[in-house]
FITORGU-786991 format. One record per residue (C-alpha): residue number from 1; chain; x, y, z. Coordinates in nm, 3 decimals. Example, Ala and Ser with C-alpha at 12.3 -4.5 7.8 and 13.67 -1.06 7.14 Angstrom:
<rs>
<r doza="1" drentor="A" east="1.230" north="-0.450" up="0.780"/>
<r doza="2" drentor="A" east="1.367" north="-0.106" up="0.714"/>
</rs>
This chain:
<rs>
<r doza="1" drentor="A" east="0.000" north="0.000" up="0.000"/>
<r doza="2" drentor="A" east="0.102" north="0.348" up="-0.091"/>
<r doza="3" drentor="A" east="0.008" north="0.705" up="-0.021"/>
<r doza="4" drentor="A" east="-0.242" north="0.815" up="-0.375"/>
<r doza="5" drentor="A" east="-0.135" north="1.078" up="-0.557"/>
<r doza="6" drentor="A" east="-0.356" north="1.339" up="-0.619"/>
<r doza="7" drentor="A" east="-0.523" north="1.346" up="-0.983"/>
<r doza="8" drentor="A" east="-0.244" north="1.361" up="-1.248"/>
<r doza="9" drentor="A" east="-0.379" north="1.658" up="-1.389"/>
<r doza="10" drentor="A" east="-0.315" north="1.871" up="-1.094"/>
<r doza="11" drentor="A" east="-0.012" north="1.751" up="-0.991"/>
<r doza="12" drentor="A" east="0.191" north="1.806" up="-1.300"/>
<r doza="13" drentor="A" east="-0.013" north="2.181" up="-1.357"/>
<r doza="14" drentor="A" east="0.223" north="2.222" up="-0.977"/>
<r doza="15" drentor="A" east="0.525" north="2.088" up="-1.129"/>
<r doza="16" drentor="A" east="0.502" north="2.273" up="-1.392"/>
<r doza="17" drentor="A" east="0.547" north="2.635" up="-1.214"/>
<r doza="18" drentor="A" east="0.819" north="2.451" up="-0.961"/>
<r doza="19" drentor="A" east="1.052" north="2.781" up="-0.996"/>
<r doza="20" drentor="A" east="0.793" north="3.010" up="-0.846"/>
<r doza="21" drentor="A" east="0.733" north="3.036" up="-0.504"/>
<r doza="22" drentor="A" east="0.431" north="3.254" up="-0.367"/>
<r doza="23" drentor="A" east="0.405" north="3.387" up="-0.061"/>
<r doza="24" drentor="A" east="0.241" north="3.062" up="0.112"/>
<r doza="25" drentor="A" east="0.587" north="2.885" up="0.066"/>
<r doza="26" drentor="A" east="0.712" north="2.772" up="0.383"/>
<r doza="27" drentor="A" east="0.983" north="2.559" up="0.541"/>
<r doza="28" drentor="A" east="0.961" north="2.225" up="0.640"/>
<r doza="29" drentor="A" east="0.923" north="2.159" up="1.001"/>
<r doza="30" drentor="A" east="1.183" north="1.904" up="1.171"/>
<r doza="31" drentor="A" east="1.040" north="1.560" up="1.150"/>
<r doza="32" drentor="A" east="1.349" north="1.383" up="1.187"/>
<r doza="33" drentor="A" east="1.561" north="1.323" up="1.512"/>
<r doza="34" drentor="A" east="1.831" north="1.568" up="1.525"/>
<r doza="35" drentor="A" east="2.080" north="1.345" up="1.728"/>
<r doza="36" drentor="A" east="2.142" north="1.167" up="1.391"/>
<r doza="37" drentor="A" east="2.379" north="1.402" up="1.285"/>
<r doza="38" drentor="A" east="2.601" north="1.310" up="1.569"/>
<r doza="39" drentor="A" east="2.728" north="0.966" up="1.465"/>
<r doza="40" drentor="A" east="2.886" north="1.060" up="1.162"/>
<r doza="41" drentor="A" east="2.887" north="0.701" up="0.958"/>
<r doza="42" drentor="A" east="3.206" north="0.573" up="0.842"/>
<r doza="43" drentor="A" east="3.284" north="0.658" up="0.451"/>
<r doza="44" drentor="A" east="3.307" north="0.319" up="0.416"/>
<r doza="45" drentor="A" east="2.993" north="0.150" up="0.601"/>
<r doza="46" drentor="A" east="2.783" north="0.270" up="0.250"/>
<r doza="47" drentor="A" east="3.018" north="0.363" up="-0.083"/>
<r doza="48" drentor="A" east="2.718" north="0.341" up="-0.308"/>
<r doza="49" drentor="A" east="2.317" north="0.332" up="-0.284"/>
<r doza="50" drentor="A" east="2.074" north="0.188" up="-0.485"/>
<r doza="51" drentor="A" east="1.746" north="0.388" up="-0.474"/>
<r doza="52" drentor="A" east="1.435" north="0.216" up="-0.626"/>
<r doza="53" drentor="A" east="1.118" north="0.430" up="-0.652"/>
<r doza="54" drentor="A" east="0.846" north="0.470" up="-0.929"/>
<r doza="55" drentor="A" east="0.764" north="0.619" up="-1.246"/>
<r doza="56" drentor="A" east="0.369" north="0.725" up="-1.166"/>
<r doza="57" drentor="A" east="0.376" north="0.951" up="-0.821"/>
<r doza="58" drentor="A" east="0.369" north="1.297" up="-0.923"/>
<r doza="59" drentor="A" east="0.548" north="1.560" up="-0.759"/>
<r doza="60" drentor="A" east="0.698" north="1.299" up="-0.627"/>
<r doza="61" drentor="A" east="0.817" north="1.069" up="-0.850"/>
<r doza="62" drentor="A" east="0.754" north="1.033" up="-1.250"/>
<r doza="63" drentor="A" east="0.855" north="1.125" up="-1.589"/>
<r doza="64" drentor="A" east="0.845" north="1.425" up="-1.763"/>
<r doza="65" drentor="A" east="0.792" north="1.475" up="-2.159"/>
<r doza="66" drentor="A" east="1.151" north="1.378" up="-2.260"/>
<r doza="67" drentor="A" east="1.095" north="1.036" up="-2.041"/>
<r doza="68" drentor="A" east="1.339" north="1.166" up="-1.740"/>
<r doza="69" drentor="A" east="1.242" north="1.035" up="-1.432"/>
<r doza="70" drentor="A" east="1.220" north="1.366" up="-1.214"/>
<r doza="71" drentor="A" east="1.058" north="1.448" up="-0.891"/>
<r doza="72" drentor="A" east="1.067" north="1.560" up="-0.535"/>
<r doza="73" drentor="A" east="1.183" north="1.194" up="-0.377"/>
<r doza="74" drentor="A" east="1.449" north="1.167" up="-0.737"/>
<r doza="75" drentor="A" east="1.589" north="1.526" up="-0.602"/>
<r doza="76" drentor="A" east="1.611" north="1.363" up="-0.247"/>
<r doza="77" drentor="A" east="1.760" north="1.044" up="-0.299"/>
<r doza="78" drentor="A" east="1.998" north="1.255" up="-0.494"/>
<r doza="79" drentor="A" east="2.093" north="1.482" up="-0.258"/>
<r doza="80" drentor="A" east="2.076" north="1.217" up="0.015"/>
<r doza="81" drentor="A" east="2.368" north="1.020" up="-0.182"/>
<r doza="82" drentor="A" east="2.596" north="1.335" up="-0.229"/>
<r doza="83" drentor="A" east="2.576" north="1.465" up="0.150"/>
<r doza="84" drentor="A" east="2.661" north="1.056" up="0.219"/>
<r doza="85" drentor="A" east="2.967" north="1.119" up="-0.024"/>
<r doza="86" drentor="A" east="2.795" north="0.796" up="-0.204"/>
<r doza="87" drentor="A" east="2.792" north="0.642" up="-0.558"/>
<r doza="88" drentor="A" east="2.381" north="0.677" up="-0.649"/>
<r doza="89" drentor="A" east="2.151" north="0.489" up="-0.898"/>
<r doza="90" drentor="A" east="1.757" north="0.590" up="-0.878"/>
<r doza="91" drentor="A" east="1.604" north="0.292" up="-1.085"/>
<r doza="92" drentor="A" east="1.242" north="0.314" up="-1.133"/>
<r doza="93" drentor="A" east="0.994" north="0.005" up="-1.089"/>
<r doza="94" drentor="A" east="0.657" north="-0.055" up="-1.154"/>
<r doza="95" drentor="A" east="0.464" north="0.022" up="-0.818"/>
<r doza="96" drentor="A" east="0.295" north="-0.322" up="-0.786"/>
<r doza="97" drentor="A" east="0.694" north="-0.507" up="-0.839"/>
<r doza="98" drentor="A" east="0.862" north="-0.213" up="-0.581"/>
<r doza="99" drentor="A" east="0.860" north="-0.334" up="-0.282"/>
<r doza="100" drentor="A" east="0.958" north="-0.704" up="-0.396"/>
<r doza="101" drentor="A" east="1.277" north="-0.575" up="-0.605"/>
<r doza="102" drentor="A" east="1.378" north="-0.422" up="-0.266"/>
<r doza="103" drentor="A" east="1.309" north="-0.739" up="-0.051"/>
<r doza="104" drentor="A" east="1.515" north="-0.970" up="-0.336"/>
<r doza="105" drentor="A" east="1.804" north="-0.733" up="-0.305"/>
<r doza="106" drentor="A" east="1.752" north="-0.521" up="-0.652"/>
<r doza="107" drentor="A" east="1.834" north="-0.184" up="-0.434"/>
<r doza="108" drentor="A" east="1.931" north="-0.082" up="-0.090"/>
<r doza="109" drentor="A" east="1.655" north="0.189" up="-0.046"/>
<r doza="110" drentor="A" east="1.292" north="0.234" up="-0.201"/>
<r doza="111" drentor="A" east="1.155" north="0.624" up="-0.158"/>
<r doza="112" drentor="A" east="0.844" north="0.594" up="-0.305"/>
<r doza="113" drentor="A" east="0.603" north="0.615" up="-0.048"/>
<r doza="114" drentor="A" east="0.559" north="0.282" up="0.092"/>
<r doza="115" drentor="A" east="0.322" north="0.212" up="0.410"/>
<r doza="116" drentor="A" east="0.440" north="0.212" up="0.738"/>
<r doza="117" drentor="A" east="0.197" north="-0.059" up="0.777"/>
<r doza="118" drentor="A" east="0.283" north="-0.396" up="1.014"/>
<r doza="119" drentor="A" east="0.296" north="-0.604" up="0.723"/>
<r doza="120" drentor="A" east="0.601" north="-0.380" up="0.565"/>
<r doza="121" drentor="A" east="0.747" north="-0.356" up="0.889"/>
<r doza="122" drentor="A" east="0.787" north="-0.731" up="0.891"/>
<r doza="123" drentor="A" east="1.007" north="-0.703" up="0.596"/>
<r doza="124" drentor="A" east="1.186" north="-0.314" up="0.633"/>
<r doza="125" drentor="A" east="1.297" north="-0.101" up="0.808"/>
<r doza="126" drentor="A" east="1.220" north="0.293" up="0.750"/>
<r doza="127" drentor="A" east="1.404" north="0.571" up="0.768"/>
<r doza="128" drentor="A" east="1.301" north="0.894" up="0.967"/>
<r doza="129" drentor="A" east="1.010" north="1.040" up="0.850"/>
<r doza="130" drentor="A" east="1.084" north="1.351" up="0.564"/>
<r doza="131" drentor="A" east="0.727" north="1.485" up="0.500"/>
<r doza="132" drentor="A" east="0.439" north="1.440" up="0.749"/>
<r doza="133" drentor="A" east="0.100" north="1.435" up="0.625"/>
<r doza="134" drentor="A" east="-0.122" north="1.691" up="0.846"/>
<r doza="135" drentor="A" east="-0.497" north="1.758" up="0.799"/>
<r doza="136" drentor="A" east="-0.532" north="2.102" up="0.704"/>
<r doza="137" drentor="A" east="-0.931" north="2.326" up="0.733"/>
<r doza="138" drentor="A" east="-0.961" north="2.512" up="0.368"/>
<r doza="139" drentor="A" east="-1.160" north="2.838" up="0.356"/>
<r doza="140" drentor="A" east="-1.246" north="3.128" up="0.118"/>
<r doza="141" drentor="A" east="-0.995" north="3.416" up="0.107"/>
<r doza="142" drentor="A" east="-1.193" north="3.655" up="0.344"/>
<r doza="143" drentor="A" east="-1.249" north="3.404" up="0.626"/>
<r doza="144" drentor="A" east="-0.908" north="3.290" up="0.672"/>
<r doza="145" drentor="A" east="-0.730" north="3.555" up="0.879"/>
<r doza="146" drentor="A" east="-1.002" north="3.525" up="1.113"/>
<r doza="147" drentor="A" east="-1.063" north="3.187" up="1.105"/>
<r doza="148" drentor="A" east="-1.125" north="2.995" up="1.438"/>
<r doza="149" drentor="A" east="-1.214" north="2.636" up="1.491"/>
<r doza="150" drentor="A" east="-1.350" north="2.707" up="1.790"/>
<r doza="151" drentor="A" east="-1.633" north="2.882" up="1.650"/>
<r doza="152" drentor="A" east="-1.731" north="2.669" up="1.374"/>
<r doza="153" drentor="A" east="-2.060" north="2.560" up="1.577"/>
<r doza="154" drentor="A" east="-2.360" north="2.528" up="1.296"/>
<r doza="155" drentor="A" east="-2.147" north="2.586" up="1.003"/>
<r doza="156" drentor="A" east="-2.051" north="2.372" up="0.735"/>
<r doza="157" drentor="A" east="-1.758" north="2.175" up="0.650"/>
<r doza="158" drentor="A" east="-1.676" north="1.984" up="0.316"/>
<r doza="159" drentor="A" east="-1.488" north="1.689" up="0.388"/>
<r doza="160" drentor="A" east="-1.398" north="1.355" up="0.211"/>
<r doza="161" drentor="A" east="-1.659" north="1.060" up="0.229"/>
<r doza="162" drentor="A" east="-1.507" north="0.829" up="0.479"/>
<r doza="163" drentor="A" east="-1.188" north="0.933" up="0.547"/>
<r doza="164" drentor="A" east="-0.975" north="0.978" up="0.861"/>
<r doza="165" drentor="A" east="-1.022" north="1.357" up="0.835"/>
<r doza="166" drentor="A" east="-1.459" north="1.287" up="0.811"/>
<r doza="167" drentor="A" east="-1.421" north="1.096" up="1.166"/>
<r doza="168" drentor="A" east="-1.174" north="1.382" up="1.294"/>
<r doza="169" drentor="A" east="-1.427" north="1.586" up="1.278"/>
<r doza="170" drentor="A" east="-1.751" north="1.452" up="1.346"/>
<r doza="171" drentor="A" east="-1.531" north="1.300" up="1.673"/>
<r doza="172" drentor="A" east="-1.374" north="1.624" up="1.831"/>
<r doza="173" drentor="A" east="-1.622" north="1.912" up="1.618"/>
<r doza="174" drentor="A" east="-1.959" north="1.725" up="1.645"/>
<r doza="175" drentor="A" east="-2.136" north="2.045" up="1.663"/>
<r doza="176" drentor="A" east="-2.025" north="2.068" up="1.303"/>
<r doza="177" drentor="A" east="-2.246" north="2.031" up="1.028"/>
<r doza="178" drentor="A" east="-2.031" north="1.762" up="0.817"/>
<r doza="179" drentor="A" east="-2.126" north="1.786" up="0.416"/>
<r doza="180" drentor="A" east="-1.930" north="1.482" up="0.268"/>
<r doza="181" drentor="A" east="-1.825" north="1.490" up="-0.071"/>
<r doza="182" drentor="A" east="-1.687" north="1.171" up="-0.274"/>
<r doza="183" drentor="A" east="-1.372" north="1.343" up="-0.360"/>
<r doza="184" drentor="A" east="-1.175" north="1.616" up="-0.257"/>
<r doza="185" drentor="A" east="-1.211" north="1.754" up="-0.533"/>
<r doza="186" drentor="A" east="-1.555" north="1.788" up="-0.485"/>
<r doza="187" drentor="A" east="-1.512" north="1.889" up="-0.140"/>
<r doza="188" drentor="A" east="-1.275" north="2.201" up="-0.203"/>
<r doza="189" drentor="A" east="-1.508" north="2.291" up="-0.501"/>
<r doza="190" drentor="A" east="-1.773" north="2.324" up="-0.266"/>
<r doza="191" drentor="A" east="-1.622" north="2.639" up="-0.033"/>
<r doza="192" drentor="A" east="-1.480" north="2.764" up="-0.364"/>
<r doza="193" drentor="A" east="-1.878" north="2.791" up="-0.442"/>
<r doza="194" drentor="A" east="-1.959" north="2.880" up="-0.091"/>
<r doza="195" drentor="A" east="-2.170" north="2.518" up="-0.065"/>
<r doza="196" drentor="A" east="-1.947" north="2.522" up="0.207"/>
<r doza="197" drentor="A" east="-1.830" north="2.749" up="0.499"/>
<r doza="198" drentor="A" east="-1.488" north="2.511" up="0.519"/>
<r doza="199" drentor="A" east="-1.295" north="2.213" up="0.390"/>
<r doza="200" drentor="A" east="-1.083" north="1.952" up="0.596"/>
<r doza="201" drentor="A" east="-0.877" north="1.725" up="0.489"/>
<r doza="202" drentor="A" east="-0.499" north="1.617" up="0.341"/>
<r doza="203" drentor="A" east="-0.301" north="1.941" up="0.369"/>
<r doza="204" drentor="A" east="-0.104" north="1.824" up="0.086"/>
<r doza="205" drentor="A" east="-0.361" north="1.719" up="-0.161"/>
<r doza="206" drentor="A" east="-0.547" north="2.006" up="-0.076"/>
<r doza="207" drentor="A" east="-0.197" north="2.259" up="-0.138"/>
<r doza="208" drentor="A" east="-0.209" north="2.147" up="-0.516"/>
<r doza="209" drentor="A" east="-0.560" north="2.241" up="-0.548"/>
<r doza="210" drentor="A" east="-0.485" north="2.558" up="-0.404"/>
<r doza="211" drentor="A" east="-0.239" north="2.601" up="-0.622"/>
<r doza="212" drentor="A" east="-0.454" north="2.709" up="-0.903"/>
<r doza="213" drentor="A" east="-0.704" north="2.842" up="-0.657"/>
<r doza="214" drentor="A" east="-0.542" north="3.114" up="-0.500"/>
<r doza="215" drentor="A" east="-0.713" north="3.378" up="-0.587"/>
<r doza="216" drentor="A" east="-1.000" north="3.221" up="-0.438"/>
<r doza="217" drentor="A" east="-0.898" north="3.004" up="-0.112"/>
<r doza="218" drentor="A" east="-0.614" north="2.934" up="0.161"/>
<r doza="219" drentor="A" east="-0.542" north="2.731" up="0.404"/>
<r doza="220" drentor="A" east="-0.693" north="2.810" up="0.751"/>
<r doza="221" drentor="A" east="-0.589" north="2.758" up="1.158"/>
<r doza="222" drentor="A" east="-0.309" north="2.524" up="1.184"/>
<r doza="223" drentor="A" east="-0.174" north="2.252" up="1.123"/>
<r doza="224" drentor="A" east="-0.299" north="1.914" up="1.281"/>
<r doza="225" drentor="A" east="-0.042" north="1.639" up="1.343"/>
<r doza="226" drentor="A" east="-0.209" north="1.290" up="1.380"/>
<r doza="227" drentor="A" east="-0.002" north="1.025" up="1.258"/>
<r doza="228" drentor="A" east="-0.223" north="0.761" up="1.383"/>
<r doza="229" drentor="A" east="-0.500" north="0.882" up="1.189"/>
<r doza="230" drentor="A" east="-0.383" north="1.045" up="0.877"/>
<r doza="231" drentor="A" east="-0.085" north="0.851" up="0.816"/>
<r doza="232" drentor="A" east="0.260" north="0.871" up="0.962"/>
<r doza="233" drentor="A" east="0.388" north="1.027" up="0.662"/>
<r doza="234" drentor="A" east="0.704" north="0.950" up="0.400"/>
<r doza="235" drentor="A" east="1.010" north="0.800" up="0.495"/>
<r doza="236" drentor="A" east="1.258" north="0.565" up="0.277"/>
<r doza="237" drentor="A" east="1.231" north="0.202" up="0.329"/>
<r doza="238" drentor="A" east="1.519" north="-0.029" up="0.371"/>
<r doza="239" drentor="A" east="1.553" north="-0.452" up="0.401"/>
<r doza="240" drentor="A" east="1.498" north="-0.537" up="0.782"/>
<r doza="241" drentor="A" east="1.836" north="-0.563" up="0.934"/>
<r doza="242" drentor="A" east="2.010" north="-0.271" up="0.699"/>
<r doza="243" drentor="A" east="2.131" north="-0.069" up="0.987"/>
<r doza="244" drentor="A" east="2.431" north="0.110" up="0.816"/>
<r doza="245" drentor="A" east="2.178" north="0.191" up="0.533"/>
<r doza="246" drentor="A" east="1.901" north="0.336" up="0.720"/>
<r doza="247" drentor="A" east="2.172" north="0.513" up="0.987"/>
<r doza="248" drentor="A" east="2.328" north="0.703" up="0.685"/>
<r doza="249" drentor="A" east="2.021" north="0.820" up="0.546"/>
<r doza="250" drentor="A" east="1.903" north="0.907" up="0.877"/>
<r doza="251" drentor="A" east="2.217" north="1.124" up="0.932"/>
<r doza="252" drentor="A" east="2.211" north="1.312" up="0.590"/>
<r doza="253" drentor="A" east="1.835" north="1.374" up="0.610"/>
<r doza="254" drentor="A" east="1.900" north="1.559" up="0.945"/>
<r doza="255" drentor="A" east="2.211" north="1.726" up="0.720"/>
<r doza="256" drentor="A" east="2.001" north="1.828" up="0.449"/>
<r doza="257" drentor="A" east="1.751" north="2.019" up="0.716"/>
<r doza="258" drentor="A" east="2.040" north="2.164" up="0.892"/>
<r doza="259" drentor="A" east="2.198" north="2.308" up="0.580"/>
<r doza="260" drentor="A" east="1.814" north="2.429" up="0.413"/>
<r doza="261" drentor="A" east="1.852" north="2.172" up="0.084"/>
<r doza="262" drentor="A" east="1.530" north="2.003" up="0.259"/>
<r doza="263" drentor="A" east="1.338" north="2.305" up="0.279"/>
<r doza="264" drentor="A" east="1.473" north="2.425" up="-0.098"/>
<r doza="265" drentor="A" east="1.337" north="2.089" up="-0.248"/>
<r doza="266" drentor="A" east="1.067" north="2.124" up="-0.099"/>
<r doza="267" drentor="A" east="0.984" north="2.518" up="-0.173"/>
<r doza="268" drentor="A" east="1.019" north="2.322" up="-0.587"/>
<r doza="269" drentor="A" east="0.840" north="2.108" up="-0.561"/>
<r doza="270" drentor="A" east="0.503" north="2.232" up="-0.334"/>
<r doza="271" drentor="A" east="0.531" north="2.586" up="-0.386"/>
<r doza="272" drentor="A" east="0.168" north="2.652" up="-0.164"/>
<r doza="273" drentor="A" east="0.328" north="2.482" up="0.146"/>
<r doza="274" drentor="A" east="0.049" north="2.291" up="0.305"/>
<r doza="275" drentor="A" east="0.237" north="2.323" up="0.704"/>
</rs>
């Protein structure tokens, strides 16, 4: 199982305008532990790594028109192999074959967005986690600089049919009218049409439809952080047992947020930062 990417469509219309950042750009927060950085790993515990990911997770990781695989986690696993002073190959799989290639030893590290489930656990290891998936409220321009949770009593809030973010809600806001949509999609359509005093939902899915809604919408309040419920978030997986592996990608991922290449890849790739 695999975080879904948002519709195709939107995703590379973000990509596409990667060089501009607008004011709701942000920085990434820390995710990772920052006592990584001080076990520096021997140059020679990893001379070389082997990244597998996919060709069909936009920003993420796909192909562009000239068939060159290109992408926030190709940029990472990049970066992660130069701060490591490592040899790197990115080889992209089909999603369903991924996580097998890595299990049989066909690379040393898969960032493509593979479940932290119990199952995969079983099997890898993960690295710290590099982009945590929040839930995020949505509102029309006006109402966001004023915008207060606590008062959403009797108004009404588009959400996704059956998702984590639909029983967020209707657990800790039940005095909140809940108008569930089948999509998000349908769901942010329906404040940009004021069907709908709010939406709530992935912060991430939700920043590339914002992306060409801006002069309409914006995110709202803060942040929520519930790994349990909305997913712990992306990390690279490694074989079970791959301690030098996971150690040095743990150290250079706390590197490349020390030294702001994190934050620059990620100011590319999602230029409405949905933290």
């Amino acid at each position: 199982m695999r975080l879904k990417a948002w519709r195709t469509g939107l995703a590379l219309a973000l990509v596409s305008g990667f060089g501009v950042m607008p004011a709701l750009a942000q920085a990434v927060p820390y995710h990772a532990d920052p006592s990584a950085r001080d076990i520096v790993p021997a140059a020679s515990a990893v001379p070389a790594i082997r990244f597998l990911t996919t060709a069909d997770f936009p920003p993420f990781n796909f192909r562009d028109s000239t068939g060159a695989l290109i992408g926030f986690n190709v940029d990472l696993a990049k970066a992660i192999c130069e701060e490591a002073k490592a040899a790197c190959t990115i080889q992209a799989w089909p999603w369903e074959m991924a996580a097998d290639a890595l299990a049989d030893n066909q690379g040393d590290a898969l960032i493509a967005g593979l479940d932290m489930s119990a199952a995969n656990g079983a099997l890898f290891d993960f690295s710290a986690v590099y982009i945590a998936l929040p839930g995020r409220f949505v509102t029309r321009l006006p109402d966001a600089t004023t915008f207060n949770p606590d008062k959403l009593a009797g108004k009404t809030v588009a959400v996704r049919r059956g998702t984590a973010h639909a029983a967020f809600m209707a657990r800790y806001l039940p005095d909140v009218t809940l108008a569930p949509y089948d999509t998000e999609l349908d769901a942010l359509a329906a404040v940009e049409t004021n069907q709908a005093d709010a939406f709530f939902g992935d912060a991430m899915r939700a920043s590339f439809w914002l992306n060409e809604h801006l002069d309409c919408c914006s995110f709202a309040g803060d942040a929520y952080f519930r790994p349990r419920q909305f997913g712990e978030g992306l990390s690279v997986a490694v074989p079970a047992g791959s301690e030098a592996m996971r150690h040095v990608i743990d150290w250079a991922l706390v590197r490349l947020k020390d030294n702001g290449v994190l934050d620059e890849l990620y100011l590319r790739w999602f230029p409405v930062g949905f933290y």
